[in-house]
Structures are given as C-alpha cells and as structure tokens.
C-alpha positions in Angstrom: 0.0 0.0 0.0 1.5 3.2 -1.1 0.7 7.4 -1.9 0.9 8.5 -5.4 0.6 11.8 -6.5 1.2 13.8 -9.5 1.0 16.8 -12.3 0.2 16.3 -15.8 0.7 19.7 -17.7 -0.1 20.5 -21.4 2.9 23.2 -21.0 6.2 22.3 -19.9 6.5 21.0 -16.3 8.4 23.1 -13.9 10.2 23.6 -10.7 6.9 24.2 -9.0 5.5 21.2 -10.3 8.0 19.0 -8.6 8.0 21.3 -5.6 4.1 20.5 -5.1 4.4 16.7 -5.8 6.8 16.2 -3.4 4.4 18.5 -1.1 1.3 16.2 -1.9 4.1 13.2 -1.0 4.9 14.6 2.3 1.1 14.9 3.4 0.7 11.9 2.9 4.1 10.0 4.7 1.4 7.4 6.8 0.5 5.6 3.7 4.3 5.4 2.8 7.3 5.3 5.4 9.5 2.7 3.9 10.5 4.9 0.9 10.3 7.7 -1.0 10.8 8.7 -5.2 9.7 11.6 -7.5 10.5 11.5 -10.7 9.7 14.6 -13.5 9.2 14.6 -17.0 9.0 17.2 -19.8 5.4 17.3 -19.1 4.4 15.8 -15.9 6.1 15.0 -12.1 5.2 11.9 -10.6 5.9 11.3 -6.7 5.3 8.6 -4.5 5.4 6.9 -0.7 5.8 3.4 -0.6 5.0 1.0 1.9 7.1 -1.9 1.3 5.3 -5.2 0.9 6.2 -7.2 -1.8 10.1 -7.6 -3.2 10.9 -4.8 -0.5 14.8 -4.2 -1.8 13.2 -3.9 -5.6 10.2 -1.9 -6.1 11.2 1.6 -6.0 8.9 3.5 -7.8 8.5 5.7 -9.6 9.2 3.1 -12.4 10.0 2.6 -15.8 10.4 0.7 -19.3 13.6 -0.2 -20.6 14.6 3.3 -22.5 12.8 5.6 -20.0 9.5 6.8 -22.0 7.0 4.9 -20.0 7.1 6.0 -16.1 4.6 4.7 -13.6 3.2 5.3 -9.6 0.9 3.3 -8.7 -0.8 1.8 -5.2 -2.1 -1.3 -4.0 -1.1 -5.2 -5.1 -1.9 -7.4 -8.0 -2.8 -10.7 -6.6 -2.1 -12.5 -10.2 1.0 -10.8 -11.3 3.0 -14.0 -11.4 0.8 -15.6 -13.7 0.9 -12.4 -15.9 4.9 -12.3 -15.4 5.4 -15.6 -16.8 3.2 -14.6 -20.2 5.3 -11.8 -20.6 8.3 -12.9 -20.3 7.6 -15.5 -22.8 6.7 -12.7 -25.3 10.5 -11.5 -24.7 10.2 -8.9 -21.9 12.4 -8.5 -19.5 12.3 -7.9 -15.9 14.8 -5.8 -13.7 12.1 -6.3 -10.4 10.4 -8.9 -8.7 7.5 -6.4 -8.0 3.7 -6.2 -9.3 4.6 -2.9 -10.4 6.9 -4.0 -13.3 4.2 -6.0 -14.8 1.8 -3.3 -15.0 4.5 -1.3 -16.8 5.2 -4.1 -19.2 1.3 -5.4 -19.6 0.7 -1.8 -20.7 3.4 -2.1 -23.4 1.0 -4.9 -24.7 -2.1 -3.7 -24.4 -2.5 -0.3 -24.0 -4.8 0.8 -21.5 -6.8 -2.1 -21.7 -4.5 -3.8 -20.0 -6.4 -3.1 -16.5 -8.7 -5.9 -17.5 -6.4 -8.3 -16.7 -5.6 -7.0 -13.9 -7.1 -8.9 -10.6 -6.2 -6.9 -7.5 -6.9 -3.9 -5.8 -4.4 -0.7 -7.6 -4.6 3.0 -8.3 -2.1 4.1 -10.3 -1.2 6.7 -13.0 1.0 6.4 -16.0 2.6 8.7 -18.3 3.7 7.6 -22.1 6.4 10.4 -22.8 6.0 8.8 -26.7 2.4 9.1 -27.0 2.0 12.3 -24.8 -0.9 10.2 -23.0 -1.7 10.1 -19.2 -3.3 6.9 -18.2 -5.3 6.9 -14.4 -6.9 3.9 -13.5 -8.7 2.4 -10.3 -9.5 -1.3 -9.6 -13.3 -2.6 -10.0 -14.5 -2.5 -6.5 -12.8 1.1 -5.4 -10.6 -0.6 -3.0 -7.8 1.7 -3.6 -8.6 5.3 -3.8 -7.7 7.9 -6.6 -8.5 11.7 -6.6 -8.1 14.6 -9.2 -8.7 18.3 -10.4 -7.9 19.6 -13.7 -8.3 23.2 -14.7 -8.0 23.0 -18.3 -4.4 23.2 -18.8 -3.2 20.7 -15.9 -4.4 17.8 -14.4 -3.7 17.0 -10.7 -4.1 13.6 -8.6 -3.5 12.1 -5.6 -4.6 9.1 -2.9 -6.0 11.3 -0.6 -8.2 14.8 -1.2 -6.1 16.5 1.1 -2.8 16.3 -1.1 -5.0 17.9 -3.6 -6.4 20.6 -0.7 -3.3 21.3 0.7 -1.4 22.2 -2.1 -3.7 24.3 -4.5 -3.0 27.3 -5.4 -6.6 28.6 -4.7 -9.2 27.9 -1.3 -10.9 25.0 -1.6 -14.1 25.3 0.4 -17.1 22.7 0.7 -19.2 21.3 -2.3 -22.1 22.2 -1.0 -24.2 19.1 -3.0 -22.3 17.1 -1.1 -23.3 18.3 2.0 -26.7 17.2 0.8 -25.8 14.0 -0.1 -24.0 13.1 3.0 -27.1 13.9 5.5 -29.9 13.0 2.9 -27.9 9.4 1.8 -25.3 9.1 4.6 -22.8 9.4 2.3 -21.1 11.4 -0.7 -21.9 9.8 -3.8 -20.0 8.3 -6.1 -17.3 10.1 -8.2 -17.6 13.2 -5.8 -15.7 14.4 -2.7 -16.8 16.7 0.0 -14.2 18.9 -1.7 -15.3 21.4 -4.2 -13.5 20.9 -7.7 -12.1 17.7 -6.8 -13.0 14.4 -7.8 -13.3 10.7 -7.1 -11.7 9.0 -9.9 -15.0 5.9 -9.8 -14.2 2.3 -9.5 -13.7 0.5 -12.4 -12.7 3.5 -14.4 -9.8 4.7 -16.4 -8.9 8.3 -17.2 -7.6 9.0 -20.4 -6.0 12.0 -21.0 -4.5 12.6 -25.3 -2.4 15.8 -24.9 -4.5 18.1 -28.0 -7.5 16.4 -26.6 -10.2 16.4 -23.5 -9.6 14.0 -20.8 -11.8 11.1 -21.2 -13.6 9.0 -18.8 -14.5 5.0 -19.3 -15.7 2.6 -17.1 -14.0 -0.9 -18.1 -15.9 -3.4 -15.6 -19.3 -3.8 -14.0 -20.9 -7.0 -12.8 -24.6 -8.0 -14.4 -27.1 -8.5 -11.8 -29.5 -9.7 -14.4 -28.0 -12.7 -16.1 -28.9 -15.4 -13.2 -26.9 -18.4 -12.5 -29.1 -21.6 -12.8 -26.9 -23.6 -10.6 -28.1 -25.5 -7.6 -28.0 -24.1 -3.6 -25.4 -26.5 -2.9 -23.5 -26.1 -6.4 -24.0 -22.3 -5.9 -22.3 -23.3 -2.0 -19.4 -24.9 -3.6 -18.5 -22.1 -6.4 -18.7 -19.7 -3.6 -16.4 -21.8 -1.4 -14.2 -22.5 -3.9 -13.4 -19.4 -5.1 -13.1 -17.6 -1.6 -10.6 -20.0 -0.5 -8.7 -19.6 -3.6 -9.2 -15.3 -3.4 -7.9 -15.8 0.8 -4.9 -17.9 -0.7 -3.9 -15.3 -3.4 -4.8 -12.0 -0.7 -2.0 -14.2 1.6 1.0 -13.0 -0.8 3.7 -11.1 1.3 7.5 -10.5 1.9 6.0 -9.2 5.7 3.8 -10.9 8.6 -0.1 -11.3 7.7 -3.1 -11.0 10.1 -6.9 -10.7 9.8 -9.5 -9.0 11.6 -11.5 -10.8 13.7 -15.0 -9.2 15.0 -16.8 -12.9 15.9 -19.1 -12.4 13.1 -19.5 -14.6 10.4 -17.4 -12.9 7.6 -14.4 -12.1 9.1 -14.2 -15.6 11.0 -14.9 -17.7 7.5 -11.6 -15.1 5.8 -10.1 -16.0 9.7 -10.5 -19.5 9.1 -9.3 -20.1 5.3 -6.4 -17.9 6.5 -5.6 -20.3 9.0 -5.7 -22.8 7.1 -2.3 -21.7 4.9 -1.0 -20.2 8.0 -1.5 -23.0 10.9 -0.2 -21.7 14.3 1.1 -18.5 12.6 -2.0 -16.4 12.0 -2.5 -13.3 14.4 -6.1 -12.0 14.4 -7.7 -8.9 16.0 -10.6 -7.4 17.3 -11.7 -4.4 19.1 -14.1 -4.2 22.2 -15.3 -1.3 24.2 -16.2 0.8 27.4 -19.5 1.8 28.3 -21.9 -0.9 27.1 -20.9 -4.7 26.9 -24.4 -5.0 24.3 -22.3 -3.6 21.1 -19.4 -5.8 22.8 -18.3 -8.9 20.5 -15.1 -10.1 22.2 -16.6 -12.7 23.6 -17.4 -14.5 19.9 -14.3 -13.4 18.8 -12.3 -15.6 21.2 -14.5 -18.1 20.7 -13.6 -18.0 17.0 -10.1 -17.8 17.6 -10.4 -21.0 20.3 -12.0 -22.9 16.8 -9.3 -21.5 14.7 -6.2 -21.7 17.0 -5.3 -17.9 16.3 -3.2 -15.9 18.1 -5.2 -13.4 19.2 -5.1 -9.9 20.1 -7.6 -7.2 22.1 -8.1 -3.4 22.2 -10.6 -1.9 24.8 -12.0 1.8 23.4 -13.5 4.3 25.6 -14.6 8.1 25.2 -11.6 9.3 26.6 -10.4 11.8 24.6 -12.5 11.8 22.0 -12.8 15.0 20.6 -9.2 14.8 20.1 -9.2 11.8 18.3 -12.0 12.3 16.1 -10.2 15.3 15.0 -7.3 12.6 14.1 -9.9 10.4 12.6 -11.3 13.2 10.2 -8.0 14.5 8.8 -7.4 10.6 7.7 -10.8 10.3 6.4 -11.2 13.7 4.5 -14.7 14.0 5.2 -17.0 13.8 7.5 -18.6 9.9 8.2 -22.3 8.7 9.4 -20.8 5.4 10.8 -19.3 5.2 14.5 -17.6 2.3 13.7 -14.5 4.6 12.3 -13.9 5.4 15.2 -12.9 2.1 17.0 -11.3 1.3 13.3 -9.0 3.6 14.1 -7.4 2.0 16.9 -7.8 -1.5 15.7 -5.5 -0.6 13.2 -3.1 1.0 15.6 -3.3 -2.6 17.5 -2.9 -4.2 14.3 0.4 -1.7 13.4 2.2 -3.9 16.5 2.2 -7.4 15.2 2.3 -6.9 11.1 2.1 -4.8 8.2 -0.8 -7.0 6.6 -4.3 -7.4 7.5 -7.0 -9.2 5.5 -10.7 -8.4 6.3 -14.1 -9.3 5.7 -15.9 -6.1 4.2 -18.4 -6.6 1.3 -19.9 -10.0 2.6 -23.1 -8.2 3.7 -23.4 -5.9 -0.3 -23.0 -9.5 -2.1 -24.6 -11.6 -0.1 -27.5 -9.8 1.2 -26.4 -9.3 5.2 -27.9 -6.0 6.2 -31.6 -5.6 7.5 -33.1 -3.9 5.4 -33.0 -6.9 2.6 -35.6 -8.7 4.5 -36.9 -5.4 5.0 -37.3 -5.1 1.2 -38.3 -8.6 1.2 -41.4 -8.0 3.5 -42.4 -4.7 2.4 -42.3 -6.4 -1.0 -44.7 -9.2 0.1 -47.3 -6.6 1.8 -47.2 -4.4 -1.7 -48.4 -7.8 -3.6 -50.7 -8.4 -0.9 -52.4 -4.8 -1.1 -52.9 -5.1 -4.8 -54.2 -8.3 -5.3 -56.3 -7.5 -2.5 -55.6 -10.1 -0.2 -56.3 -8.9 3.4 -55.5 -11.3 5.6 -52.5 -12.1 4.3 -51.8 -7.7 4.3 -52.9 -7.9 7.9 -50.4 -10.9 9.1 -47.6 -9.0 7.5 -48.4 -5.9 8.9 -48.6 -7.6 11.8 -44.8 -9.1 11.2 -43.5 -5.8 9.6 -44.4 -3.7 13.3 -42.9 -6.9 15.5 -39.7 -6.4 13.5 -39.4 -2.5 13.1 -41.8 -1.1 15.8 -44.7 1.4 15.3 -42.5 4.1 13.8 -41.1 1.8 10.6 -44.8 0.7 10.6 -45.9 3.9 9.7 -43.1 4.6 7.1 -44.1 1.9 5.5 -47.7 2.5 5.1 -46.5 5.9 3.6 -44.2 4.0 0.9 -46.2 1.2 0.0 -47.1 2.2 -3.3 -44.1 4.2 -4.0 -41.7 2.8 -7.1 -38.8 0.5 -6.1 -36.2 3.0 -6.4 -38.2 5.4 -4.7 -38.6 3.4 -2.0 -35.0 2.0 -2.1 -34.3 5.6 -1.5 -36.3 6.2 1.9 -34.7 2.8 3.1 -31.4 4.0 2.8 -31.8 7.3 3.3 -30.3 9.4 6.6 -32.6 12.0 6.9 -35.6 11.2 5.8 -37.1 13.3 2.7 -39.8 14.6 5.0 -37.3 15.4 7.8 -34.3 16.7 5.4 -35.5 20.1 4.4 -35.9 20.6 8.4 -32.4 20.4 9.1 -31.4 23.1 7.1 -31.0 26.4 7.5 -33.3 28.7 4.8 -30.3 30.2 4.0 -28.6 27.0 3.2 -31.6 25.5 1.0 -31.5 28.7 -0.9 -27.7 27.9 -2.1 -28.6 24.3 -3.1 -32.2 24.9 -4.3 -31.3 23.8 -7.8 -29.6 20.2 -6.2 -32.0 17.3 -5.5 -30.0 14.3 -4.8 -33.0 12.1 -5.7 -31.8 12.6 -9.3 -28.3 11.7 -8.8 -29.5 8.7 -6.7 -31.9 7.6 -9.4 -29.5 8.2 -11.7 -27.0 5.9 -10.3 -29.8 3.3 -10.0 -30.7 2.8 -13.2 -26.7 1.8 -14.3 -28.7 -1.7 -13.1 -29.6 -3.7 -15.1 -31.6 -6.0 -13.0 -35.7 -5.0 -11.9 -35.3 -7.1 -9.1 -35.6 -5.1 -5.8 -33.1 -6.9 -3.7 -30.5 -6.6 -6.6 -31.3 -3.0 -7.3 -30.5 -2.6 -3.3 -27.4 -4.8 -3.5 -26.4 -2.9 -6.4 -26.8 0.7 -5.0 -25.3 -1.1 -1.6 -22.1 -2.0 -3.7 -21.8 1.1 -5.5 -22.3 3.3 -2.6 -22.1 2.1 1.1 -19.2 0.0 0.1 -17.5 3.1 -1.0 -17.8 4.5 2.1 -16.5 1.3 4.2 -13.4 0.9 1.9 -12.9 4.6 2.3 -12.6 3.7 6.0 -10.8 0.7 5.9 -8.5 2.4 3.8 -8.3 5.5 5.6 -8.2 3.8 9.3 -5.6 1.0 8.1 -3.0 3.8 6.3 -3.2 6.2 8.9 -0.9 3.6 10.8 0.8 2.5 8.2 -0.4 -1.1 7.1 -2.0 -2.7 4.4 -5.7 -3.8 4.4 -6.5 -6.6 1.7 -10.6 -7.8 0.8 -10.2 -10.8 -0.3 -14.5 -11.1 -0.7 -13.9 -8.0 -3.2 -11.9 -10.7 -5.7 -13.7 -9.3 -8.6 -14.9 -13.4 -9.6 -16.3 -13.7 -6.4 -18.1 -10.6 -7.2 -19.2 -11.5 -10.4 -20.6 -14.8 -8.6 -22.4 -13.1 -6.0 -24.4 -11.0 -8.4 -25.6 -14.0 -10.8 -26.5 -15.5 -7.7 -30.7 -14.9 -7.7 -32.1 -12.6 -4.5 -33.8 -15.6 -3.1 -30.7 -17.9 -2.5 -29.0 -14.7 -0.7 -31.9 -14.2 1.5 -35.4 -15.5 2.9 -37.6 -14.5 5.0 -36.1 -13.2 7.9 -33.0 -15.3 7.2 -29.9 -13.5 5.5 -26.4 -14.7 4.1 -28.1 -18.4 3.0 -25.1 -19.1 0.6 -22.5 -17.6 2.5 -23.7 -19.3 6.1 -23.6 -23.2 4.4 -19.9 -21.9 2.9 -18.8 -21.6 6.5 -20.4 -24.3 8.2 -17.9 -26.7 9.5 -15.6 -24.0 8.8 -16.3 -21.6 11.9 -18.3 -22.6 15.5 -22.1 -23.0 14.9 -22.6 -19.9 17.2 -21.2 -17.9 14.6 -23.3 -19.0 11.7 -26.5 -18.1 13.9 -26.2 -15.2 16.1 -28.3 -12.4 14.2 -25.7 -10.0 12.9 -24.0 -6.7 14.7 -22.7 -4.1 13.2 -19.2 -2.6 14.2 -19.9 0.5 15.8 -19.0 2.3 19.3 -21.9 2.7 22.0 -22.6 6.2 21.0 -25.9 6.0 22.5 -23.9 5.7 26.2 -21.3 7.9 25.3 -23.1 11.1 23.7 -25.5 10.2 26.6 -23.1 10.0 29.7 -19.6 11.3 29.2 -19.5 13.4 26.3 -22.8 14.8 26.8 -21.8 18.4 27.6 -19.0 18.2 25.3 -21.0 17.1 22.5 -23.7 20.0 23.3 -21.4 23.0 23.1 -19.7 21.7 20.2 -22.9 21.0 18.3 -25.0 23.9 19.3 -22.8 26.7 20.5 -22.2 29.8 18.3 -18.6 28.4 16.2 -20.8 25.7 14.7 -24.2 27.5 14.1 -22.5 30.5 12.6 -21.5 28.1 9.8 -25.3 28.8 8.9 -26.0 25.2 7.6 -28.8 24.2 9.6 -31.6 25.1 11.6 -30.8 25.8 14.9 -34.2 24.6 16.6 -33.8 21.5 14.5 -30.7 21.2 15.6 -31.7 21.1 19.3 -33.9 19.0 19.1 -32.0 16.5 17.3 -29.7 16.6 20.1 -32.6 16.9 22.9 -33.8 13.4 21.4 -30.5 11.9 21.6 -29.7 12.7 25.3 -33.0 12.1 26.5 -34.7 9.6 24.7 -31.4 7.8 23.0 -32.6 8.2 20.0 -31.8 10.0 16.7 -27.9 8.9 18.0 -26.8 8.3 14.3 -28.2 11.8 12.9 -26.7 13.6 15.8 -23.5 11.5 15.5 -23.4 12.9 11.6 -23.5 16.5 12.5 -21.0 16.1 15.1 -18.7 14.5 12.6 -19.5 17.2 10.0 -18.7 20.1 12.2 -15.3 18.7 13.0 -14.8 18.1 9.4 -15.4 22.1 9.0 -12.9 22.5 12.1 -10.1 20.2 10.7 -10.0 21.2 7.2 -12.1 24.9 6.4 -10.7 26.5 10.0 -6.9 24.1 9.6 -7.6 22.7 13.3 -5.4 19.5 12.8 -1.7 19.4 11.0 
C-alpha cells in the first residue's frame, strides 16, 4: 500500500510542479514510510510513498520501461501478477524487479490501456507515455484503492488522498455544498464526488484518459450483471462460492511481511479468519476491538470463541470516550470528510493494534453488499410481500404481514411503511437508505442553506446511479446501490483507518470473480424471510463454531448511544449547538436542538446527531486548519 501523486501539464512542467508533488508526498508519509521517489518529465512530475510489501529491496517507484519513455506510480497489489509475469516474459520482456509494479509497466506495453482488464487486485495508479503524450489513471473494479483529481484545463492533478489535492492548491478550496446534501440525505457522498469542491473521485472501475490536444476522457472498463442469473443449484452455488473464496484468501495471503486478519466474531471475518488459518497453521495473528460503556455492542466474547475454533493468536483493544474530541479530529484529517458510521472510530485504533504485530491485515468487508447481510433486505423482502398483498387484494394475508413488519421495526417503521407502499422501487430504495428522511431533510437546514442548493436534488443523482442496473429485481437493485455506494464508504474507512498507521488492508470477498458470482447468484438464494447470508452461512459451516453461523448479525460501531448520553454529553452540546458551529449557517438551529434533545433524552436519533457532530469537526479540521 502506497501514496501517489502527481501533475500532468499541457505546457512544460516546472520547478513548482516538482516542488508540489513532493508536497502532496509529504502529506501523505502514513500511507508510505518505507521509501520515498519523484521523478519529473518534460510534461508531468510523478511522486510517490511506498510501503514496502512485496520484493521490499526492488520496487522503487516511480518506475519505468527499458529506455525511459513509459514511467509509472501506482498503489495497491496485483494478486495474479506471477501468472501475468510468466506470459510476458515468454513474449520476450524482460524484468529488472520482482514487483507487481513491473508488470503493470510491461502489460501496458502490450495492451495499451486495456490492460487493466487483466488486472485482478486492488491498484490505483497513474502512467505517463512520454512517446504518446498520453496520461493513463486507473482504479481497480470495486474502489478498494482510492484515486483523486482536479484539472483546470491546462493541468491535471491527482492524488490518494483529497487532502494532497487541498493542501497544495494554489486557490481555497471550500465545501461542495451538493455534497453536504448527499451526505445527510444518503449518509454518504456519492460516487465520483468528494466533500471537496473541484475535486473528484476518480470511480471504481474507471480509467482516465488523458491525449495531450485532446479532453480528458472517462470509461468505465468493468461492471458486474445482476440480471443474467446463474441456474446452478444451492449446494452447487455453495461450492462455487467456497471455492473461489478459499482460492481469493490464498492469493490475498501474498507477502514478503507478517499477515493478520480481523477478527470481530461475526460470520465474515471468521470464514476469511478461518481459510487464513488454514495456509497459516499456528502463525496467523487475528484482531478485534471491544469497548467501554456498554458490553451489548461488545463482541469479544465471539471473537475468542472464533479464535479457540481456529487456533489464532489473538489480540484485544478496549476503546473508551476518553479523549474523544481529540481523536475524532485525528480520525477526520485521515478520512477527508465527515462519516455517518461510529464504527471509524474504534477502526482507528484496531488498526493501531494491528500496526504492533504486522504490516498486513486481511478483512471481511463486502460480505453483507454480495450476499444480502444487512436488515433492510428482509426489510425489502417483507415490504415487498405486503405491496403484492395490497394489490391483489388479499387482506388477511396484508394484515399478518403488517402484523410481522411492526414486531420487527416497531410502530415508527410501521408507519413509514404505510407511507411507501405504493411508491416505485427505487423510490422506496431511497427512503430505506436514506439518513434524513425526505420529510425530515429540508428541516435540518437552514433557509439560507436550501437557498444555495435549491437547484440540487440528490433524488436525481440517486436515481441516476440506479438505473446503471440492469436487474428489476428489488433486492438486486439494493445490493447494487449497496455495492456502489455504502461499500465506498467502508473501503474509504478501511483504507483510511488501516494507512493512517501504516499497514496494508486486503478484501479478499472483493476478488472481482467472487463478485461477479455473487451478483448471478438470484435474491432468493441470498436471502429468505427473515434469514440473511443463505449461501454464504452453508460456505462456512464446518468451517467456523455454529454460534457464529446463527447469532443475528452486529454491526461494528462504538456505543454512542452511552457515550453522547453519559460522558461526552456536555461536550458534544457546546460543540454542536454553541455559536462556532451555528454560525456556519448550515442548519436550523431549533432542529438542531432537538435532534440533540432526542438523543440525550430519549437515546434516540444517536446516528443523525453523530453525523453533524462529525460534519462540524470536518469544517474544524479542514475549512478553520484545526489538525496538521
């Protein structure tokens, strides 16, 4: 796991060029501390931190072809290079490196930028052909590794992380103000965009293309079908899925340095845990995080039962509020925006337990977007089976569901589903995912904040993004806005938390074939009634202890219902309410409080109020320069 960074220019490059690469370098040492390059051409300066995983004596970057005219940075690992390596070398290249990096140089010689699809890893990387004048950006399928830019016109800029970009432009960057929307309306920023204005997410799956005399271009390369369904048998389905995760675990095991894995107790992590263990017996050092203040959100205790079944060594963190305004501060300069989930911020000290024992951790993030884990699919499922009901008019039926639909979400998701229940799919997909609910959204903000984005409606961009699927399944068309957008924002943390102390973080459920699998796989072999995971629980039977397979899954987040409640209570208040942040003029102030009134005294709303809090140290950190 590395830092790139780097200026393209139509006119010559200069001294300034270099001096602001190595800059954008220097911001971002964490994600690189074994070594450090830059290199400059006549048109461009490359730059780049390396983290030293793989050949660690040979892969200095930046590197290049034979005679000098192809120069490349690049970040992440490319868990089939030896295979592509051998076909090379048959053709007659030759190879100065044992690292990945040489045989994206040389694969590119062959095929041009096509050569990412055949490419099976997770990379960012950028690549300058002095012959053909070209700049080449590209990012892996899933997003694992990020990629930003900016270009003006006349220069194109790019880094791992937004704040090279931020830190070094020539002109303020303040807030884009759609995705301020985004993040409380969706919980997130969508795709392709940043919290930053003028800079961009370069998407997953997507190369930039960039023909000096020409307009950058923009192609996507990959993206899994949903609609063309796999006829294959539950256990046949069972054994593809088996077969290919052990063989994705194998490959994600590559490393000159030690390897680990998370470990939460859950099922995902404990099936990667237990393939891992497997090629490492007696070797393997897994990990998990517990916590102060409320022993409910508290998995150690199926943690070490997984690592008992295993035979891992295993290692404990304990994370309190202590603190925590501090930290978070710490947590948001690494993240570059603000985050909904309060599971970054025990992340962030997993991976500083992880730091002590090795330099590689594998994880099990994605298992819930492939294989249907979160809630709200049988959600879906149910809401989906009281529609049918209401239109065919069959009332008992309607009233039995109803019945099941308030046991499972209470009188509140009740009535929220009485309001959607003829809305469109992707309409209602929307309110499902949705952080502020449409109807409470315009409340939040300010008048003289709705005026500013009057002419934004993220509904559009949603609905937009949607209809990329090309299933009309509901389930798939929530996996497939799960994978394109909440995944985004998970690897963003896992990326974030695991460079911030200076390991690599590997997804070995994100092998883009196990992908592909997942989504031929048809919605009601992922999930059924109120059972989720159906494929992915017989993989690991066997595998990990029963009690894992049927405890009802638990999210990785801190007790921020007991913290923002007890400890940080006043803390939280003033920061929140009191004048610095309301003079920011985002939201309504009487909204606002009561938000926070609902939190401390009725424990609820903790998410929402958790969201501005983050939001407002985001403004702290980056627009008032609180942090570094």
């Amino acid at each position: 796991m590395c830092g790139i960074a780097g200026i393209a220019s139509r006119g010559l490059s200069g001294d300034s060029d270099l001096v602001a690469v190595e800059k954008m370098a220097e911001i971002m040492r964490h994600r690189g501390p074994d070594d450090h390059g830059t290199h400059q051409g006549v048109h461009y300066a490359f730059s780049h931190r390396r983290l030293s995983i793989i050949d660690l004596e040979g892969g200095h970057q930046p590197m290049s072809n034979e005679d000098g005219t192809i120069w490349l940075v690049y970040n992440g690992e490319i868990y089939n290079f030896q295979d592509i390596r051998e076909q090379l070398l048959q053709k007659g290249h030759r190879f100065r490196t044992g690292s990945d990096t040489e045989v994206i140089i040389h694969l590119y010689e062959d095929l041009g930028t096509d050569c990412v699809s055949r490419l099976n890893g997770m990379f960012a990387f950028a690549l300058f052909d002095e012959k053909k004048k070209l700049l080449f950006v590209a990012r892996d399928r899933v997003g694992i590794k990020p990629l930003y830019y900016s270009f003006n016109g006349g220069s194109l800029r790019f880094a791992s992380e937004a704040k090279a970009l931020v830190q070094t432009s020539s002109t303020l960057v303040g807030p884009d103000l759609r995705s301020v929307v985004d993040f409380f309306a969706l919980s997130l920023v969508q795709e392709g965009r940043t919290a930053f204005e003028g800079i961009s997410e370069l998407r997953p799956a997507h190369r930039l293309v960039w023909e000096f005399g020409k307009q950058p271009r923009l192609e996507r390369y990959w993206r899994p079908s949903y609609a063309a369904k796999s006829s294959l048998s539950r256990p046949e389905l069972t054994e593809a899925v088996s077969s290919l995760l052990d063989d994705a675990v194998h490959s994600h095991l590559v490393s000159d340095v030690p390897v680990g894995t998370y470990l939460s107790g859950g099922l995902d992590s404990s099936l990667v845990s237990a393939i891992a263990g497997r090629y490492l017996p007696g070797e393997l050092n897994t990990f998990s995080a517990g916590f102060i203040g409320r022993e409910s959100v508290d998995e150690r205790v199926y943690a070490r039962e997984a690592a008992a079944f295993i035979g891992s060594n295993h290692h404990e963190v304990e994370v309190g509020p202590d603190g925590f305004m501090n930290n978070l501060a710490h947590i948001v300069w690494h993240m570059d925006e603000p985050t909904l989930s309060p599971g970054v911020y025990p992340y962030y000290f997993l991976c500083e337990l992880v730091s002590r024992s090795v330099k590689v951790v594998l994880g099990g993030q994605g298992a819930d977007e492939l294989f249907g884990g979160y809630p709200r699919y049988r959600m879906a499922l149910l809401e989906d089976n009281l529609k049918k009901a209401f239109s065919h008019g069959r009332y008992i039926r309607l009233a039995t569901g109803l019945r099941e639909y308030r046991r499972r979400y209470g009188l509140g998701g009740l009535k929220n589903e009485l309001l959607r229940l003829n809305a469109p799919d992707d309409r209602r997909i929307y309110e499902i995912v949705s952080g502020f609910h449409p109807r409470r959204l315009p409340q939040l903000f300010s008048s003289e904040f709705k005026k500013k984005v009057s002419d934004y409606d993220p509904l559009e961009v949603f609905y937009e993004s949607l209809g990329e699927c090309d299933s009309d399944n509901l389930i798939d068309r929530m996996m497939y806005n799960d994978f394109h957008n909440m995944l985004a924002s998970i690897l963003r943390t896992e990326d974030r938390m695991s460079m911030a102390h200076s390991i690599e973080s590997r997804v070995p459920l994100l092998d883009h074939r196990l992908v592909e699998l997942a989504a031929s796989i048809p919605a009601g072999e992922k999930v059924r009634g109120d059972e989720p995971k159906l494929i992915l629980k017989n993989v690991g039977r066997g595998r990990v202890p029963e009690s894992v397979i049927s405890r009802r899954k638990q999210g990785f987040s801190a007790p921020m219902d007991s913290w923002l409640t007890g400890p940080l209570a006043e803390e939280a208040r003033e920061f929140l309410l009191g004048g610095r942040a309301m003079a920011r003029g985002y939201f309504s102030k009487d909204y606002a409080e009561k938000l926070f009134s609902r939190c401390i005294g009725q424990k609820k709303d903790i998410w929402r109020t958790w969201s501005l809090i983050t939001f407002e140290m985001w403004n702290r950190v980056f627009l008032d320069g609180e942090v570094r």
